[in-house]
PAKEKOL-554648 format. One record per residue: x, y, z of N, C-alpha, C in turn; residue in three letters. Coordinates in steps of 0.02 Angstrom, whole numbers, padded with zeros to 5 digits, always signed. Atoms other than C-alpha are relative to their C-alpha. Layout:
residues N
XYZXYZXYZAla/...
//
This chain:
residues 84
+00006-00009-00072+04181+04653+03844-00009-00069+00031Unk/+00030+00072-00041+04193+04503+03966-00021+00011+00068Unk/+00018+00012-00082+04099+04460+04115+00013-00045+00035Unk/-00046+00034-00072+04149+04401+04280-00028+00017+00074Unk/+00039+00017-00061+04101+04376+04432+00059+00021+00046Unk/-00036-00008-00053+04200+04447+04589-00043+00009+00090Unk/+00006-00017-00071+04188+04445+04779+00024+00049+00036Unk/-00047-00055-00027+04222+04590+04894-00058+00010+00067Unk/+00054-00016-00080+04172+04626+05078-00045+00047+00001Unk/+00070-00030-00030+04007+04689+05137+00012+00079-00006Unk/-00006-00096-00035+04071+04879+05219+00027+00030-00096Unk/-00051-00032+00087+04187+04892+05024-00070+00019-00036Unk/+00067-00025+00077+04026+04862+04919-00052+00041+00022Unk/+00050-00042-00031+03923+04972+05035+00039+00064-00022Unk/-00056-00079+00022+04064+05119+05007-00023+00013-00061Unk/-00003-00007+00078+04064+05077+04826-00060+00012-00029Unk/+00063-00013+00017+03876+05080+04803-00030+00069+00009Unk/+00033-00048-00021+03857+05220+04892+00034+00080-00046Unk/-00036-00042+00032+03992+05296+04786-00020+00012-00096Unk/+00035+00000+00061+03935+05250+04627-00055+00044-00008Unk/+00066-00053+00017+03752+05320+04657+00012+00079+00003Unk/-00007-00076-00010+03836+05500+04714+00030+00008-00080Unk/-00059-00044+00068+03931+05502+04525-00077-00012-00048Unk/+00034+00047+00046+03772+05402+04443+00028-00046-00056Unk/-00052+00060+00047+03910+05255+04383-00054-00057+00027Unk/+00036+00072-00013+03845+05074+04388+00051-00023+00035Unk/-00068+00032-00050+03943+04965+04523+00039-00021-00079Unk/-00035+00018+00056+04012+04899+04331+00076+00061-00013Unk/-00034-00038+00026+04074+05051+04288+00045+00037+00047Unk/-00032+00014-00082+04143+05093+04469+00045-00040-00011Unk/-00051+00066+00019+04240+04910+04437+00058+00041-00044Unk/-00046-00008+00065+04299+04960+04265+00056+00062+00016Unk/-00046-00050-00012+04364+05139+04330+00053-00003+00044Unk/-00055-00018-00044+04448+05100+04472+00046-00037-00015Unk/-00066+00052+00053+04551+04937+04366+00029+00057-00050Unk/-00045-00026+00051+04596+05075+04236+00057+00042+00052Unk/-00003-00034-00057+04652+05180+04389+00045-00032+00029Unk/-00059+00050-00025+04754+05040+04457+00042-00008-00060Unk/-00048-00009+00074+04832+05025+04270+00068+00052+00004Unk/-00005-00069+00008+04879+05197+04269+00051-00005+00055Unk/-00051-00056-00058+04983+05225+04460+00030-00055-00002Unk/-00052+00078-00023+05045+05033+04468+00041+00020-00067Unk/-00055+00046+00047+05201+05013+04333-00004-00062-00010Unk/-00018+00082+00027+05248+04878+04241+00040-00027+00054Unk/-00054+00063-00004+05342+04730+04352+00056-00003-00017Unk/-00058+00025+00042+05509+04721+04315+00013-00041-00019Unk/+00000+00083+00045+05562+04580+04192+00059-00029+00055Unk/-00039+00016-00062+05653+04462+04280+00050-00030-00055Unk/-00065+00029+00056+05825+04421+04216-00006-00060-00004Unk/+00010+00046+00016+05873+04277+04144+00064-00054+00034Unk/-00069+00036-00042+06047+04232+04247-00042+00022+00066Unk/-00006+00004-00070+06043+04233+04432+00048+00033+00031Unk/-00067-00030-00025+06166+04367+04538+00015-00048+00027Unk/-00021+00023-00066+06277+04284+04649+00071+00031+00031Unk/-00056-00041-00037+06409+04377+04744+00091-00017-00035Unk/-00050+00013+00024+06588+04390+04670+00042-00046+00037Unk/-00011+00044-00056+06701+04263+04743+00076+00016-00004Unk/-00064-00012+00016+06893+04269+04768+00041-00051+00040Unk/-00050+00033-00022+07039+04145+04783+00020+00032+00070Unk/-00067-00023-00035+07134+04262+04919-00044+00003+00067Unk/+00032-00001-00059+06967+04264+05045-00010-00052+00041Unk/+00009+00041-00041+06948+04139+05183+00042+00007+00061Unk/-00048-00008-00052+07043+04148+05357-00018-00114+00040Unk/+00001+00052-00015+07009+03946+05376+00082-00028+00052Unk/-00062+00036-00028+07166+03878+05493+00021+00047+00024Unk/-00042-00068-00039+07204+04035+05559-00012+00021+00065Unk/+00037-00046-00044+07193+04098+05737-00010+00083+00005Unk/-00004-00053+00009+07152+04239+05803+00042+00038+00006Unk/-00036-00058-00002+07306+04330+05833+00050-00027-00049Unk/-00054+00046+00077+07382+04237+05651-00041+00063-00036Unk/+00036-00026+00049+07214+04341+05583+00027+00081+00029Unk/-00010-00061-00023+07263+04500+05692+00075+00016-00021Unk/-00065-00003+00036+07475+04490+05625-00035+00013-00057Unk/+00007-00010+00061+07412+04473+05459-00043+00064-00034Unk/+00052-00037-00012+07273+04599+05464+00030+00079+00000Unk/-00043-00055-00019+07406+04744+05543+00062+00002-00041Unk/-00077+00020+00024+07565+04658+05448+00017+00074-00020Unk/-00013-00067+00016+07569+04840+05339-00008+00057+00038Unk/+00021-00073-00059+07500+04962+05466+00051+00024+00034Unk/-00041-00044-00048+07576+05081+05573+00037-00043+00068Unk/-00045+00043-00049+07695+04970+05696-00037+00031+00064Unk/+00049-00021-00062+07613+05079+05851-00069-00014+00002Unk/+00064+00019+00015+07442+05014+05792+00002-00097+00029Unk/+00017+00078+00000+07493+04821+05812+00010-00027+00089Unk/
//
């Protein structure tokens, strides 16, 4: 068993004291239950990979040099002719 020393606000350790004496726990054992208690509903962390995503990329995307009605032809070129 190790000991340790923690801080916790005034109104908490008044709750907790007051909670302890209604079960007859020691503030210790209060501590210890409510850490197993947090064990228990928290999950594990997910591991963190070991690559990095980064978004797929593709030769054929960019509209650089293009205006806008170069990007609006090209955009419609296949579509329905009453659409362009």
């Amino acid at each position: 068993m190790n000991k340790t020393q923690i801080q916790v606000p005034e109104e908490l350790f008044r709750e907790l004291r007051s909670f302890a004496k209604q079960r007859e726990w020691s503030l210790a054992e209060t501590f210890r239950r409510g850490a197993e208690l947090l064990l228990q509903v928290y999950p594990e962390p997910p591991t963190a990979e070991t690559t990095t995503w980064t978004p797929p990329t593709s030769g054929k995307v960019g509209w650089k040099g293009m205006s806008a009605s170069q990007l609006r032809d090209a955009a419609f070129a296949d579509a329905d002719p009453r659409l362009a």
